[in-house]
C-alpha positions in Angstrom: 149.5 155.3 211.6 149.2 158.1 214.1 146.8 161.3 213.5 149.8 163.4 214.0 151.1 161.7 210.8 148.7 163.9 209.1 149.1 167.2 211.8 153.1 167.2 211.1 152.1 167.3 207.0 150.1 169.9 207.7 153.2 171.4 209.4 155.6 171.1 206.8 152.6 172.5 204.1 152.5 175.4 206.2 156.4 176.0 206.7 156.7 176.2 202.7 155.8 180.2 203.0 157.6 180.5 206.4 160.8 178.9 205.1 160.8 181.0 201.9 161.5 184.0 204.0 164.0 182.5 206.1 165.7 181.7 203.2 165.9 185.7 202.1 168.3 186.0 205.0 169.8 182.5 205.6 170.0 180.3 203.7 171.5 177.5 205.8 169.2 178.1 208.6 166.4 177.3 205.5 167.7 174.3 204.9 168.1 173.2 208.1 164.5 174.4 208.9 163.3 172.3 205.6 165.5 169.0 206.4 164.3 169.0 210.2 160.5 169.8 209.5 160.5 167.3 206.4 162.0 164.4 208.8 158.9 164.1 211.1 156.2 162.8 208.8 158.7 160.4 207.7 160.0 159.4 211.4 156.6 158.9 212.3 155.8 157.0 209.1 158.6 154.4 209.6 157.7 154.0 213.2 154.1 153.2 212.9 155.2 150.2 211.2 158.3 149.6 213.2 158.2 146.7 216.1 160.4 147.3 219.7 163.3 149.7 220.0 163.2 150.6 216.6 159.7 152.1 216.8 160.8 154.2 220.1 164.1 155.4 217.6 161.8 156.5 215.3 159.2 158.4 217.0 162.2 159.9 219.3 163.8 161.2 215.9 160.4 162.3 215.1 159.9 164.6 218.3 164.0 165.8 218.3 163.2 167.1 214.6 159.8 168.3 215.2 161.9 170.8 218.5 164.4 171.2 216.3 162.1 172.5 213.4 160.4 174.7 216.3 163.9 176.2 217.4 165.1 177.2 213.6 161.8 179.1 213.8 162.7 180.7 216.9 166.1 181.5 216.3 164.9 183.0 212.5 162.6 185.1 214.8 165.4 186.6 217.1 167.5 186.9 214.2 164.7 189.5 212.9 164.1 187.6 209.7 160.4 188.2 210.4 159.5 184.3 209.5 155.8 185.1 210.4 155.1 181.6 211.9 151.3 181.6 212.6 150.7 180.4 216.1 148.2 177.9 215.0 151.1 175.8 213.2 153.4 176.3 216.3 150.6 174.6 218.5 150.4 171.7 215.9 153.9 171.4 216.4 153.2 171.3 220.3 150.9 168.6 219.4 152.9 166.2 217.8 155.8 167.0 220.1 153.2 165.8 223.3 151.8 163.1 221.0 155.0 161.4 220.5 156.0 162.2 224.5 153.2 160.3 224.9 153.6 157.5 222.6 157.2 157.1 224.2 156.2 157.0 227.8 154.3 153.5 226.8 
């Protein structure tokens, strides 16, 4: 299993506040903040055990949700929902988005 298994859990932990908030405002933006931030662990999860093509799927899912998780953030932001996103959980999220970059160049 990859260490960012546990980094992207950590992620999702600290987005439970964050989404709350979001959720105040929009509460389809919420969702879709919870469904694509909830997605990676298991991405990653499925991939670590995953052989060939289906191994790259998974970890590829697994970055897409973890940018798409950052964007919701960003758009709550400019939508001046005042998400509060602590920068140290937007630079996990950079680190399992360059983790699984990585892992996919192989």
């Amino acid at each position: 299993m990859l260490r960012v298994y546990w980094v992207s859990l950590e992620v999702v932990a600290e987005l439970r506040p964050v989404i709350a908030r979001i959720e105040r405002h929009d509460r389809d933006l919420a969702r879709q903040t919870r469904k694509a931030s909830t997605s990676v662990p298991l991405n990653i999860a499925e991939g670590s055990f995953a052989h060939g093509g289906h191994r790259r799927e998974r970890y590829q899912t697994a970055c897409s949700s973890m940018r798409e998780t950052m964007a919701c953030c960003h758009a709550a932001e400019a939508a001046g929902y005042d998400p509060r996103v602590a920068e140290g959980t937007y630079a996990k999220m950079r680190e399992v988005i360059g983790t699984l970059v990585n892992n996919l160049k192989r």
